[in-house]
Backbone as CSV, one residue per row, in Angstrom:
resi,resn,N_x,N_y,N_z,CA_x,CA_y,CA_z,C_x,C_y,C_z
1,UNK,116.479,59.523,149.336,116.362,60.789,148.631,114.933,61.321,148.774
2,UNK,114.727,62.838,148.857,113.930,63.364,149.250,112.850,64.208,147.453
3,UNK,111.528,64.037,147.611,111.344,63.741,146.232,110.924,65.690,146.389
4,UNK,111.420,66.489,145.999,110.830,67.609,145.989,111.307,68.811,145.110
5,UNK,111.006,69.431,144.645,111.554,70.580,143.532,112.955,71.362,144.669
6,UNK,114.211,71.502,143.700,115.191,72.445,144.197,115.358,73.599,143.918
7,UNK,114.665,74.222,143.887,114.179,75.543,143.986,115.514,76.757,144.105
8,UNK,116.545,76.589,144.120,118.123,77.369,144.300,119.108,76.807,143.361
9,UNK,119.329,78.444,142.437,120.441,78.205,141.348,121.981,77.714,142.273
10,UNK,121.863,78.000,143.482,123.493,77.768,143.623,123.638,76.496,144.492
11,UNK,122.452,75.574,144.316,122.527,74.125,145.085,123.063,73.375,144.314
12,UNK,123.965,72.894,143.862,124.565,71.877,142.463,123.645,70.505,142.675
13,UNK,122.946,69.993,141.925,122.618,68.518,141.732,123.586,67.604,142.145
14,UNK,123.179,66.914,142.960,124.287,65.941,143.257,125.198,66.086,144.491
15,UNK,125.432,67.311,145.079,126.431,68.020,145.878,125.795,67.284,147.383
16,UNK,127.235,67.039,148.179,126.653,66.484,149.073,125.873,66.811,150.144
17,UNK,125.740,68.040,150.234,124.022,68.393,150.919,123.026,68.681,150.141
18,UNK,123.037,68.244,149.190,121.793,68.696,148.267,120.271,67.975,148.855
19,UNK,120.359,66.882,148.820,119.420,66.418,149.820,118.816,67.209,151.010
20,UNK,120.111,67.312,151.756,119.788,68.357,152.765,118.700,69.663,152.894
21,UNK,119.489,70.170,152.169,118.761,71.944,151.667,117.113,71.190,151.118
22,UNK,117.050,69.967,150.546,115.916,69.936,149.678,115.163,69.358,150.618
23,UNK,115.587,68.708,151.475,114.347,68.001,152.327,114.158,69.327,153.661
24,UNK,115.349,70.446,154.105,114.822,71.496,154.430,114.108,72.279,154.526
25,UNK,114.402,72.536,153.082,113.491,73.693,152.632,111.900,73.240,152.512
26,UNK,111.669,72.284,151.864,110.566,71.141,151.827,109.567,71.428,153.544
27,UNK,110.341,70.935,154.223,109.719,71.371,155.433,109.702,72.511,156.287
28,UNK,110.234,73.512,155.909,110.203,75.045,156.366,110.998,75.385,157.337
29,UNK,112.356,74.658,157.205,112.994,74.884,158.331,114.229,75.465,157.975
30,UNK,114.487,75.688,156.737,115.481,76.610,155.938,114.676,77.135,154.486
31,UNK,115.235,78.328,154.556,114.868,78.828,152.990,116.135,79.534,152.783
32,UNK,115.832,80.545,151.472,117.057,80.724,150.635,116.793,82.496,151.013
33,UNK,117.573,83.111,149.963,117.371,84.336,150.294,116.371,84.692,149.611
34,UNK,115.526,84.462,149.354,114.799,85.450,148.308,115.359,85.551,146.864
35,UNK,116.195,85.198,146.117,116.431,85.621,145.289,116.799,84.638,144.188
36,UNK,116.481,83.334,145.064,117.123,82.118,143.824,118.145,81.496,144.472
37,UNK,118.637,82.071,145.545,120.109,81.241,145.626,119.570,80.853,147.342
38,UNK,120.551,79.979,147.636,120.108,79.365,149.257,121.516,79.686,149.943
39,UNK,122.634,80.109,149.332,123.976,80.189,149.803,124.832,79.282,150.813
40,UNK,124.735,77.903,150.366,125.007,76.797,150.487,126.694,76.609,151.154
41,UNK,127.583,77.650,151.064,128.939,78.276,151.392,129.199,79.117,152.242
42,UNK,127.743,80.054,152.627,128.167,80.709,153.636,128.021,80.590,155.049
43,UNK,128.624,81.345,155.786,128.645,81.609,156.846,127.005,81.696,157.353
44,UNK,126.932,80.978,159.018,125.517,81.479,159.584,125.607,81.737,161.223
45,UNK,124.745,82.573,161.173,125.073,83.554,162.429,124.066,82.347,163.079
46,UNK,124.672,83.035,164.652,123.836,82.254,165.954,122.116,82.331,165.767
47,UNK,121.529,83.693,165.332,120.193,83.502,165.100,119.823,82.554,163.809
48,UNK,120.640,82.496,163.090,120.010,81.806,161.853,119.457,80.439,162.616
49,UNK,120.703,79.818,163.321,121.031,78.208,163.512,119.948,78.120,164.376
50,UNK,119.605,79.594,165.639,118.628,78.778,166.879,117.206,79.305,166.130
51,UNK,116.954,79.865,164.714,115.628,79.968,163.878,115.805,78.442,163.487
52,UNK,116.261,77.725,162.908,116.404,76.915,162.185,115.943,75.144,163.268
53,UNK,116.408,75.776,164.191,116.023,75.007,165.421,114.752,75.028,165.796
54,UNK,114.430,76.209,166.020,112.821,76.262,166.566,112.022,76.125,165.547
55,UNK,112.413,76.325,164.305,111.655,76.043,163.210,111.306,74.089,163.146
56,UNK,112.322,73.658,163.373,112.382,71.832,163.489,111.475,71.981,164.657
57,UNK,111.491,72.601,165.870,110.980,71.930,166.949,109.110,72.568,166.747
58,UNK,108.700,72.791,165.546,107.492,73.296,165.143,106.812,75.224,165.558
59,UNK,108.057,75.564,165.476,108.033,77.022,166.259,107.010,77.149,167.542
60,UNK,107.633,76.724,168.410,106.789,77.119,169.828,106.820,78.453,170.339
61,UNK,105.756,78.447,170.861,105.966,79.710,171.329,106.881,80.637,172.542
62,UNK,107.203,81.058,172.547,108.143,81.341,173.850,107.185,81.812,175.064
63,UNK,107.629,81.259,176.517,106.558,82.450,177.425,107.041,83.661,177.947
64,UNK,108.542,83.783,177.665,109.196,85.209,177.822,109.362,85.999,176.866
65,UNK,108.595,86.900,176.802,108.407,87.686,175.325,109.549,88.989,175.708
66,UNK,110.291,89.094,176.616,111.949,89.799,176.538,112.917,88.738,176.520
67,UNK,113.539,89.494,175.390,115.597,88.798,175.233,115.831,89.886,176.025
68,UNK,116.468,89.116,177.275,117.437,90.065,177.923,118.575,90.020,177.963
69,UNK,119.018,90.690,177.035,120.131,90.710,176.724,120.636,91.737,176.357
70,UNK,121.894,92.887,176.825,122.603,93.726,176.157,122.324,94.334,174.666
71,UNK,122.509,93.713,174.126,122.359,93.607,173.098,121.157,92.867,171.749
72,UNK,120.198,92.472,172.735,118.827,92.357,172.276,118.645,92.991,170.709
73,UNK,118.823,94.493,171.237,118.228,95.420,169.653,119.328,95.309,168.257
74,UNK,119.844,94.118,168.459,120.614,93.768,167.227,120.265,92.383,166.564
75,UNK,118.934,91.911,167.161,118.720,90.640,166.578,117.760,90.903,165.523
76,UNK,117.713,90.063,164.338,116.494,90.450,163.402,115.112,90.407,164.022
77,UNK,114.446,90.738,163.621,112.736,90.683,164.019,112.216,89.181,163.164
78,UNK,112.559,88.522,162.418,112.527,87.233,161.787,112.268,86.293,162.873
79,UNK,114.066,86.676,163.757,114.348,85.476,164.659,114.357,86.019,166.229
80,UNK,113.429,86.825,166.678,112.952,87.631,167.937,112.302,86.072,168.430
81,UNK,111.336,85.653,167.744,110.538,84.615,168.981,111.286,83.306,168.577
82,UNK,112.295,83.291,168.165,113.269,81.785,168.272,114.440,82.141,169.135
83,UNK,114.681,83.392,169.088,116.236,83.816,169.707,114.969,83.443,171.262
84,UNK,114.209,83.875,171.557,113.446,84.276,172.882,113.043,82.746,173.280
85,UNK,112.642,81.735,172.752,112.262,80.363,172.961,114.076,79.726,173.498
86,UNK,115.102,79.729,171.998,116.124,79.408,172.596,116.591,79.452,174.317
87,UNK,116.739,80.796,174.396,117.373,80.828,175.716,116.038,80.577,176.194
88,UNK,114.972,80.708,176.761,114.400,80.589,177.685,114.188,78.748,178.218
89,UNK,114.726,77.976,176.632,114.575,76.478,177.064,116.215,76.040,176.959
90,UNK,117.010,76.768,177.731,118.813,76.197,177.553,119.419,76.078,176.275
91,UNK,118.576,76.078,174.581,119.278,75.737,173.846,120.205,76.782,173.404
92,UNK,120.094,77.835,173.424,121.328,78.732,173.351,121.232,80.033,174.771
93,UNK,122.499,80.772,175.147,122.682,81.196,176.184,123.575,82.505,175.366
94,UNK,124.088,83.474,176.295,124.662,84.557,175.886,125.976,83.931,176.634
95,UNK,126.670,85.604,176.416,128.447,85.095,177.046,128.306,85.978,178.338
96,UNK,129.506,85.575,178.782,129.597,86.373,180.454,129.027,87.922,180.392
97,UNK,129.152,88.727,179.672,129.297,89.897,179.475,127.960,90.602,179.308
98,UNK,126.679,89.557,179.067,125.324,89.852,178.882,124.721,89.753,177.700
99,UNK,125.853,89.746,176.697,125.290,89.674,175.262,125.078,88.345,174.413
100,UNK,124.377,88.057,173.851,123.626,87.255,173.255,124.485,87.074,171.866
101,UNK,125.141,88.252,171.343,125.484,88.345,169.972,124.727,87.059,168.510
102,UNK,123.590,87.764,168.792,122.721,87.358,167.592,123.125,87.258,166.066
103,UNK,123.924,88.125,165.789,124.583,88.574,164.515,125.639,87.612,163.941
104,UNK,126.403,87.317,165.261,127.740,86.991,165.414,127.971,85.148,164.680
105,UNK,128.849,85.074,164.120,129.243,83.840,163.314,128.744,82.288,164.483
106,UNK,128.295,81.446,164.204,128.027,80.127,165.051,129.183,79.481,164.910
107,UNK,130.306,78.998,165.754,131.476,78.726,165.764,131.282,77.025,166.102
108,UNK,131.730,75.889,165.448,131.900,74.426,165.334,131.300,74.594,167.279
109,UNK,132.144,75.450,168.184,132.196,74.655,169.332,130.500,75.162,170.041
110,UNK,129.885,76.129,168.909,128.684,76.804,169.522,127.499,76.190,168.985
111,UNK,127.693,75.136,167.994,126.677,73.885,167.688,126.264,72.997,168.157
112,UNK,127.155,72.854,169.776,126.256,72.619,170.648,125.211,73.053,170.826
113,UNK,124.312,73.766,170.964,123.150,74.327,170.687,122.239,73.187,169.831
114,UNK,122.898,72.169,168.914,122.083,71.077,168.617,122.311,70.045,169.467
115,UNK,123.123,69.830,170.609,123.049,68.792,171.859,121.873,69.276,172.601
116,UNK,121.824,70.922,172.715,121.252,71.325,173.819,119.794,70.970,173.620
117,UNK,119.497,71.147,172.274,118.303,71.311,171.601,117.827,69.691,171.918
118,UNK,118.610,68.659,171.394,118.039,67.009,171.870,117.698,67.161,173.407
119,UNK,118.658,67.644,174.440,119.000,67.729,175.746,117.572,68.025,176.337
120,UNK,117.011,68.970,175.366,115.836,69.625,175.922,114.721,69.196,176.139
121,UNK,114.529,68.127,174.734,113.296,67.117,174.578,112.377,67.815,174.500
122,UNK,112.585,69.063,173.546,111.275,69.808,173.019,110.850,69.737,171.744
């Protein structure tokens, strides 16, 4: 167990990621919304997961400062230099079509992106 203040009304004591979120957040590699709650139930888009990544891998810097991607101007400005590190080191990629869909839900089979991320040895 991780010794640190839980800082989010909607983390239940005890719940089985509670640890999780707390030794997370602890190290800056997840936070909550702003508002008290960490939303422990919801849904997370592809940028959240490859922020959350580059955040573990000590936020490096990227050396391609363009996402080229279709659809680039739909990613937050938060996760611009993690979406841009991702692809440029294999851990996440777009679909045939050019787009990146930053926004778009991280699907069980698109968490690969945490193989890719070991794969990478960054």
């Amino acid at each position: 167990m991780v010794n640190y203040l839980l800082q989010y009304d909607d983390v239940a004591t005890g719940a089985w990621y509670t640890e999780a979120v707390r030794w997370t957040t602890s190290q800056s590699i997840v936070g909550g919304y702003g508002n008290g709650t960490f939303g422990p139930n919801d849904n997370i888009t592809r940028e959240q997961l490859a922020v959350m990544l580059w955040r573990y891998a000590g936020s490096p810097a990227a050396t391609d400062k363009e996402l080229l991607f279709t659809d680039a101007d739909k990613a937050s400005g938060y996760a611009l230099e993690a979406l841009r590190w991702a692809a440029e080191n294999g851990v996440m990629g777009g679909y045939g079509d050019g787009q990146l869909a930053p926004q778009g839900l991280a699907t069980r089979a698109q968490a690969a992106m945490l193989k890719n991320f070991q794969k990478s040895k960054i």
